[in-house]
Jmol script that loads the backbone (N, CA, C; Angstrom):
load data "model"
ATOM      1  N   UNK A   1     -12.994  -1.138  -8.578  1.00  0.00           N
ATOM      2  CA  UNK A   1     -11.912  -0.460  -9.299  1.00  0.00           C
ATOM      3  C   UNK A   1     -10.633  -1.279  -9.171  1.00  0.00           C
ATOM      4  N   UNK A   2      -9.786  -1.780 -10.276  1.00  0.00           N
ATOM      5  CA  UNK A   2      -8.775  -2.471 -10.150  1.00  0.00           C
ATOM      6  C   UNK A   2      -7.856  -1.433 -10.542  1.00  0.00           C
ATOM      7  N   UNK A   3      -6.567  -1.784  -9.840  1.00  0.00           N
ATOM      8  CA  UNK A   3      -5.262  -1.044 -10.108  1.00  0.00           C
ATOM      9  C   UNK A   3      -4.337  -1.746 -10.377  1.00  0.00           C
ATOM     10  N   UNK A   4      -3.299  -1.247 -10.726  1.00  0.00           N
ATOM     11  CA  UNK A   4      -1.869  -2.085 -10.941  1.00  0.00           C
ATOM     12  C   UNK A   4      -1.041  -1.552  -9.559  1.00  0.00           C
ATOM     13  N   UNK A   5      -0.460  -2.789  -8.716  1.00  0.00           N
ATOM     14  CA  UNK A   5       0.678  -2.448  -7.864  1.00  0.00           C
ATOM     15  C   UNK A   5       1.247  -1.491  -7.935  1.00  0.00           C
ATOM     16  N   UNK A   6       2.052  -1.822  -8.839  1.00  0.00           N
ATOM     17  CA  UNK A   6       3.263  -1.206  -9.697  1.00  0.00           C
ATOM     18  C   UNK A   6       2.802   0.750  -9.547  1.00  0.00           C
ATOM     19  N   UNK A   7       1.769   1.074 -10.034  1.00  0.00           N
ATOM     20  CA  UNK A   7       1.133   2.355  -9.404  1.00  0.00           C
ATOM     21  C   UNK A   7       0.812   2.800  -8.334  1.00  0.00           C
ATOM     22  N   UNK A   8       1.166   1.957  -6.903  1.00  0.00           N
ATOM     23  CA  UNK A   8       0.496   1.894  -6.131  1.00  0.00           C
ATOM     24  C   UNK A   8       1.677   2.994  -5.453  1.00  0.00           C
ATOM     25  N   UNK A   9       2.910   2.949  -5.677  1.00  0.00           N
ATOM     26  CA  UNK A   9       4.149   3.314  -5.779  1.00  0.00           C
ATOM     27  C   UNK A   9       3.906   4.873  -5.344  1.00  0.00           C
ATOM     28  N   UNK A  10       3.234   5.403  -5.765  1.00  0.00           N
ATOM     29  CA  UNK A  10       3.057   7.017  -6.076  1.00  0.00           C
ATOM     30  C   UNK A  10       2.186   7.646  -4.983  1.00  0.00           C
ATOM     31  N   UNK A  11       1.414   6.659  -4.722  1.00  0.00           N
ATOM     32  CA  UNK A  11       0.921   7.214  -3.635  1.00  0.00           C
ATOM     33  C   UNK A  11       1.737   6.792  -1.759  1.00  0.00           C
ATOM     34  N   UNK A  12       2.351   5.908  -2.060  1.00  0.00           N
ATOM     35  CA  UNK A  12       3.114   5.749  -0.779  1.00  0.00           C
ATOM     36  C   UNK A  12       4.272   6.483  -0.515  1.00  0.00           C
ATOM     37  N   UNK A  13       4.484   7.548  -1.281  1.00  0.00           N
ATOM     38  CA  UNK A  13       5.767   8.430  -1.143  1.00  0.00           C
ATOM     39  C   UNK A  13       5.188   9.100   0.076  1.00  0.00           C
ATOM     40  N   UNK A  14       6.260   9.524   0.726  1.00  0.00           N
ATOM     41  CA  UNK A  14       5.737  10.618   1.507  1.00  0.00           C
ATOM     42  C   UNK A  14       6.299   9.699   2.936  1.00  0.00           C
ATOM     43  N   UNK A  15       6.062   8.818   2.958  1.00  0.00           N
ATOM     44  CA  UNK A  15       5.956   7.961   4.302  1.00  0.00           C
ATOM     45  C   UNK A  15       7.392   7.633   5.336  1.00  0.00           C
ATOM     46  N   UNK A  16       6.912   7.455   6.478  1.00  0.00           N
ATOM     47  CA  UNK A  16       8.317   7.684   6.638  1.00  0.00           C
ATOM     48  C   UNK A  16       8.425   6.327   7.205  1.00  0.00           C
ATOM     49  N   UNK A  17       9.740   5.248   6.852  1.00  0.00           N
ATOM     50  CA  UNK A  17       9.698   4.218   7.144  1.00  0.00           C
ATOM     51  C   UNK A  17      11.040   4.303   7.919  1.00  0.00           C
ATOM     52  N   UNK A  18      11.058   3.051   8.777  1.00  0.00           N
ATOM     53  CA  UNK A  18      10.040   1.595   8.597  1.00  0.00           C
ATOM     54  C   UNK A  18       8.380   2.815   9.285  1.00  0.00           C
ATOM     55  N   UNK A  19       7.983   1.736   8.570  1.00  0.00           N
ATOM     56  CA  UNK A  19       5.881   2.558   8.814  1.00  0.00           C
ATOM     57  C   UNK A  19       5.249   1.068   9.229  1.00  0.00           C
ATOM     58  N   UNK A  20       4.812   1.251   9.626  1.00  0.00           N
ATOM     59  CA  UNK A  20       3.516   0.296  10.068  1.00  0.00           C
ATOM     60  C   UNK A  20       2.211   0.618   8.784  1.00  0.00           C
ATOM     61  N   UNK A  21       1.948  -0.775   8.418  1.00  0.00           N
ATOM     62  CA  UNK A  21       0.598  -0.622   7.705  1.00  0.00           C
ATOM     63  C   UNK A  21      -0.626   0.500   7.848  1.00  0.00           C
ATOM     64  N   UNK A  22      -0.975   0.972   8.956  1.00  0.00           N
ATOM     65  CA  UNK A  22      -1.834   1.662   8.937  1.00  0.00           C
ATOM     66  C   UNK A  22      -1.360   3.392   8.877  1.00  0.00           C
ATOM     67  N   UNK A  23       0.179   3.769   9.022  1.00  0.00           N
ATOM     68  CA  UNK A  23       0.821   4.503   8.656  1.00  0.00           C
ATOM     69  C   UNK A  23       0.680   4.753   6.779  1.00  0.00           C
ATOM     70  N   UNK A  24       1.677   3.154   6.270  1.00  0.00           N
ATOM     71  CA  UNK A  24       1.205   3.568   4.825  1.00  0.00           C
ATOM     72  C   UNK A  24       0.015   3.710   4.457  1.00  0.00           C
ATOM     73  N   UNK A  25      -1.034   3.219   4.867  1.00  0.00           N
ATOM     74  CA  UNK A  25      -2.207   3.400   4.602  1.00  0.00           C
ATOM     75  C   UNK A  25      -3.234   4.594   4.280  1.00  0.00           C
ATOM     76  N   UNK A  26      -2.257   5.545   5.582  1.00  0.00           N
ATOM     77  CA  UNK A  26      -3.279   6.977   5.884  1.00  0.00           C
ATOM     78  C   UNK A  26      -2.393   7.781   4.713  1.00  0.00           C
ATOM     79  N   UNK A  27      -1.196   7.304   4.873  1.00  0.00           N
ATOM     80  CA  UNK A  27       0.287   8.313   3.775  1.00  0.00           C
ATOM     81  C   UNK A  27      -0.565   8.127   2.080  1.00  0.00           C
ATOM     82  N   UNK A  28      -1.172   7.008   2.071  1.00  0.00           N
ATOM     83  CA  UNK A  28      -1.585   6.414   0.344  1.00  0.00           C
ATOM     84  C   UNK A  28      -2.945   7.596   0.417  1.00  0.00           C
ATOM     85  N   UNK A  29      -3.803   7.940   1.372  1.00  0.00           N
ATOM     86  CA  UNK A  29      -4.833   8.214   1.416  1.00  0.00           C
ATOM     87  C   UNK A  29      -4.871   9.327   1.045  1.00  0.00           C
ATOM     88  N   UNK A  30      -3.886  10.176   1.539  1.00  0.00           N
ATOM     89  CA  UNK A  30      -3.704  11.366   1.840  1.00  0.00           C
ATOM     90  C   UNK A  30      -2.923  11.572   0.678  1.00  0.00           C
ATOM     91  N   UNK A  31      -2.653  11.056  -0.009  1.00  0.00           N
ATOM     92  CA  UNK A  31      -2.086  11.306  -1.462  1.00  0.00           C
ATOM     93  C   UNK A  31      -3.022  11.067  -2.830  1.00  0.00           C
ATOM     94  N   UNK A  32      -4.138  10.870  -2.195  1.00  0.00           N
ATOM     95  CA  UNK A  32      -5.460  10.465  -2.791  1.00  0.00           C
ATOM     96  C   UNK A  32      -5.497   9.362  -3.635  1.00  0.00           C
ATOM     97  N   UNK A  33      -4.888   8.044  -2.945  1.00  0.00           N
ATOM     98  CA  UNK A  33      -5.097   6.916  -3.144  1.00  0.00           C
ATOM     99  C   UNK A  33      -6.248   6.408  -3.597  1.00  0.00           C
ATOM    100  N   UNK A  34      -6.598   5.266  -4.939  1.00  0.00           N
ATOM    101  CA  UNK A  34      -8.105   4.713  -4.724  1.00  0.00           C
ATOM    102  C   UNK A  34      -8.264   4.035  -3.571  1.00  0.00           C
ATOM    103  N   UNK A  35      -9.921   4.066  -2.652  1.00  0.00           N
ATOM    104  CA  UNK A  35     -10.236   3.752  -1.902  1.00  0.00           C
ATOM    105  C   UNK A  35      -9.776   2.013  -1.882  1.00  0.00           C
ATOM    106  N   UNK A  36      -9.937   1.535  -2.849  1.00  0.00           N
ATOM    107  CA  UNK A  36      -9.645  -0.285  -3.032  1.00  0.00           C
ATOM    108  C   UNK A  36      -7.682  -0.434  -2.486  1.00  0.00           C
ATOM    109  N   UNK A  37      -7.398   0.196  -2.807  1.00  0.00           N
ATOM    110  CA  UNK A  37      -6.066   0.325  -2.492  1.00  0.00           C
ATOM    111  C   UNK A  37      -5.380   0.726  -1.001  1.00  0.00           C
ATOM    112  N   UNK A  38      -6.686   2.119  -0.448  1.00  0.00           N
ATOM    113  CA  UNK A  38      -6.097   1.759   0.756  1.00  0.00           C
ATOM    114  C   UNK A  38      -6.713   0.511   2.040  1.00  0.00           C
ATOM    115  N   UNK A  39      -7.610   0.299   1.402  1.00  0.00           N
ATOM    116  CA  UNK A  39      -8.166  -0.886   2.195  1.00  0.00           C
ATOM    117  C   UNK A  39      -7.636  -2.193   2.201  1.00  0.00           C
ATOM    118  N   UNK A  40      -6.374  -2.073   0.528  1.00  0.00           N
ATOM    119  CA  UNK A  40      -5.849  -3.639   0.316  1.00  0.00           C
ATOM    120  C   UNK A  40      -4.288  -3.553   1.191  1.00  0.00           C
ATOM    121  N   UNK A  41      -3.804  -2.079   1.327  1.00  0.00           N
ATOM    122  CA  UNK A  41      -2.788  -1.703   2.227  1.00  0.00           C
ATOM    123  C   UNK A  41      -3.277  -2.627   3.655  1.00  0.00           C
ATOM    124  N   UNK A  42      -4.103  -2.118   4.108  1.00  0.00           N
ATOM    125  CA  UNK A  42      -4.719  -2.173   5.938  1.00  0.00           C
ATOM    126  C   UNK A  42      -4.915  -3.845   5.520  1.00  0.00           C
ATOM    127  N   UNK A  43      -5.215  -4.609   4.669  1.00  0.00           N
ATOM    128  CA  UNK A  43      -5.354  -5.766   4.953  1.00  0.00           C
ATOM    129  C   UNK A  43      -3.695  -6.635   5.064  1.00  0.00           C
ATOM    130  N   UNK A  44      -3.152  -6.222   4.373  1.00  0.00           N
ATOM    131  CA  UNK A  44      -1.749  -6.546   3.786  1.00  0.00           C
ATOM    132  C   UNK A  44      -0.968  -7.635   5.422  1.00  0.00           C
ATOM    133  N   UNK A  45      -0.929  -9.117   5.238  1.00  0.00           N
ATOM    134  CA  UNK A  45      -0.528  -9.903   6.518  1.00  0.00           C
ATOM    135  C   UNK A  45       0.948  -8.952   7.282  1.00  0.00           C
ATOM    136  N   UNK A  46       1.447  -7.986   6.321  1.00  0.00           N
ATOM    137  CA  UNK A  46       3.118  -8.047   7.313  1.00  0.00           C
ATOM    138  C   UNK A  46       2.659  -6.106   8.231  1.00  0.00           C
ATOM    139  N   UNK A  47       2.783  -6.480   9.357  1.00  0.00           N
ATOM    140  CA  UNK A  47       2.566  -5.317   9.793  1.00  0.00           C
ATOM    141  C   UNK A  47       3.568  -4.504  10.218  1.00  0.00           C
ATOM    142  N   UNK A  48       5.017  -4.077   9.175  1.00  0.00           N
ATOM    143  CA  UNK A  48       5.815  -2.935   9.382  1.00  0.00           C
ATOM    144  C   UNK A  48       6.370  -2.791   7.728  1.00  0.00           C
ATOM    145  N   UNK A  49       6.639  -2.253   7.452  1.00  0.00           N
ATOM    146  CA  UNK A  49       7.338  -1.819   5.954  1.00  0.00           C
ATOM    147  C   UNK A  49       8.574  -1.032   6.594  1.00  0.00           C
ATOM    148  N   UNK A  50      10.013  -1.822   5.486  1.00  0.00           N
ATOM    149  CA  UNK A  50      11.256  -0.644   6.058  1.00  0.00           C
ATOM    150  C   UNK A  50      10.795  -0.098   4.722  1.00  0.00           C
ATOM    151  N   UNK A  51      10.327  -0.025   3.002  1.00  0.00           N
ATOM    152  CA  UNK A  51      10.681   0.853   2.499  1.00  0.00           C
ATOM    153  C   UNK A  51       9.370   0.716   1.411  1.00  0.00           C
ATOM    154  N   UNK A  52       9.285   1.434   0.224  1.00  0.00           N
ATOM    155  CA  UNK A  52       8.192   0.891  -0.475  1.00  0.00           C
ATOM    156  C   UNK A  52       8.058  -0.500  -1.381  1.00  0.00           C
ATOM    157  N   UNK A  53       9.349  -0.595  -1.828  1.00  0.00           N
ATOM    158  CA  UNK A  53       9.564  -1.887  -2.058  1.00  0.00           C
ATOM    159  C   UNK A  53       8.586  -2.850  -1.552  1.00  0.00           C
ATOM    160  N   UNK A  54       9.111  -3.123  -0.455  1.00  0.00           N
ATOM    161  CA  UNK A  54       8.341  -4.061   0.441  1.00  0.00           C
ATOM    162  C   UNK A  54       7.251  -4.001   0.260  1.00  0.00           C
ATOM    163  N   UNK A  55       6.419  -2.924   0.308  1.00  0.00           N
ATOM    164  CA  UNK A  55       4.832  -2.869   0.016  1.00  0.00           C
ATOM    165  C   UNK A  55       4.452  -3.365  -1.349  1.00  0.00           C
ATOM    166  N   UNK A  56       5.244  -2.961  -2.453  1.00  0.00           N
ATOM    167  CA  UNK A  56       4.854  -3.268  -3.814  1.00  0.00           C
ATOM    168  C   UNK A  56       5.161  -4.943  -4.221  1.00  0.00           C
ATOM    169  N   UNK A  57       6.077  -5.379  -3.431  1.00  0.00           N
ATOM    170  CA  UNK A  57       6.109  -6.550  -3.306  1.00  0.00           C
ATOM    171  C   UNK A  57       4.791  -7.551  -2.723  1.00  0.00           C
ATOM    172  N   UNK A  58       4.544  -7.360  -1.388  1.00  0.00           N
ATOM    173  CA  UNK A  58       3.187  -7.663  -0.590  1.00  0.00           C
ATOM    174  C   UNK A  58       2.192  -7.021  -1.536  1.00  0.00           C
ATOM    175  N   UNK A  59       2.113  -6.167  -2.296  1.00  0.00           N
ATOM    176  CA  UNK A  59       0.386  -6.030  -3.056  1.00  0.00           C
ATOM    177  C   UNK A  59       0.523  -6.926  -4.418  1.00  0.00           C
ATOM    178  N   UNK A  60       1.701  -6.829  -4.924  1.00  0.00           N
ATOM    179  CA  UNK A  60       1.519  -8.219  -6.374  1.00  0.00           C
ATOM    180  C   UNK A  60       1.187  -9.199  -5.656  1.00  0.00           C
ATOM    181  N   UNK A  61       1.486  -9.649  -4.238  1.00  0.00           N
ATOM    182  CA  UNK A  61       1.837 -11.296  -4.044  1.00  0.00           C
ATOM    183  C   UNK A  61       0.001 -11.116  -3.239  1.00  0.00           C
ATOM    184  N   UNK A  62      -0.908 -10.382  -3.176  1.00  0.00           N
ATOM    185  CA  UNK A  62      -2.156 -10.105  -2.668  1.00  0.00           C
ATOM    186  C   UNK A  62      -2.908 -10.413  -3.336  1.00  0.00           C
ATOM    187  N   UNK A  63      -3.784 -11.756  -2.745  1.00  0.00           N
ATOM    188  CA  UNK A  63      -4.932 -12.242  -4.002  1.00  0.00           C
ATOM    189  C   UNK A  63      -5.850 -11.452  -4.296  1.00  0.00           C
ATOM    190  N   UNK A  64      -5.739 -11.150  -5.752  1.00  0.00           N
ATOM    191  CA  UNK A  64      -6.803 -10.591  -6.925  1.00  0.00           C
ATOM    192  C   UNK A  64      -8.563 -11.127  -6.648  1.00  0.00           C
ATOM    193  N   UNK A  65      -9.255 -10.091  -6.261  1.00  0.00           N
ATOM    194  CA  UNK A  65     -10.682 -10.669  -6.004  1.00  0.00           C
ATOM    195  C   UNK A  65     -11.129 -10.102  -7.473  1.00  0.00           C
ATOM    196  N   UNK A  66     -12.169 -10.706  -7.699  1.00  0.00           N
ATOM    197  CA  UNK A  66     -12.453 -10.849  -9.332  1.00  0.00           C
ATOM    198  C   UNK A  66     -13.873 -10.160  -9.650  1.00  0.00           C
TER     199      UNK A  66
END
end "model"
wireframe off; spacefill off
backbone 0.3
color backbone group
């Protein structure tokens, strides 16, 4: 299942930052995130987020598996 970043947005509300990756992760889940999405969160190299920004930034710049 592919998504757009840019959507990814909607499910990370809720969170309370700065969050640690596995924070946004469970926050995306629990907002009933696609599964591909929260697994591309938990991989994501920077392990704190101050806001969502930051995250939507780190998932465009996240290589596309095909």
């Amino acid at each position: 299942m592919d998504f757009d970043p840019d959507e990814a947005q909607q499910y990370v509300e809720g969170a309370d930052y700065p969050a640690n990756k596995d924070e946004v992760a469970s926050t995306a889940e629990g907002n009933g995130a696609p599964h591909e999405l929260v697994e591309r969160i938990r991989a994501l190299s920077t392990p704190e987020f101050s806001g969502p920004k930051e995250i939507m930034e780190e998932l465009r710049a996240f290589p596309q598996s095909s």
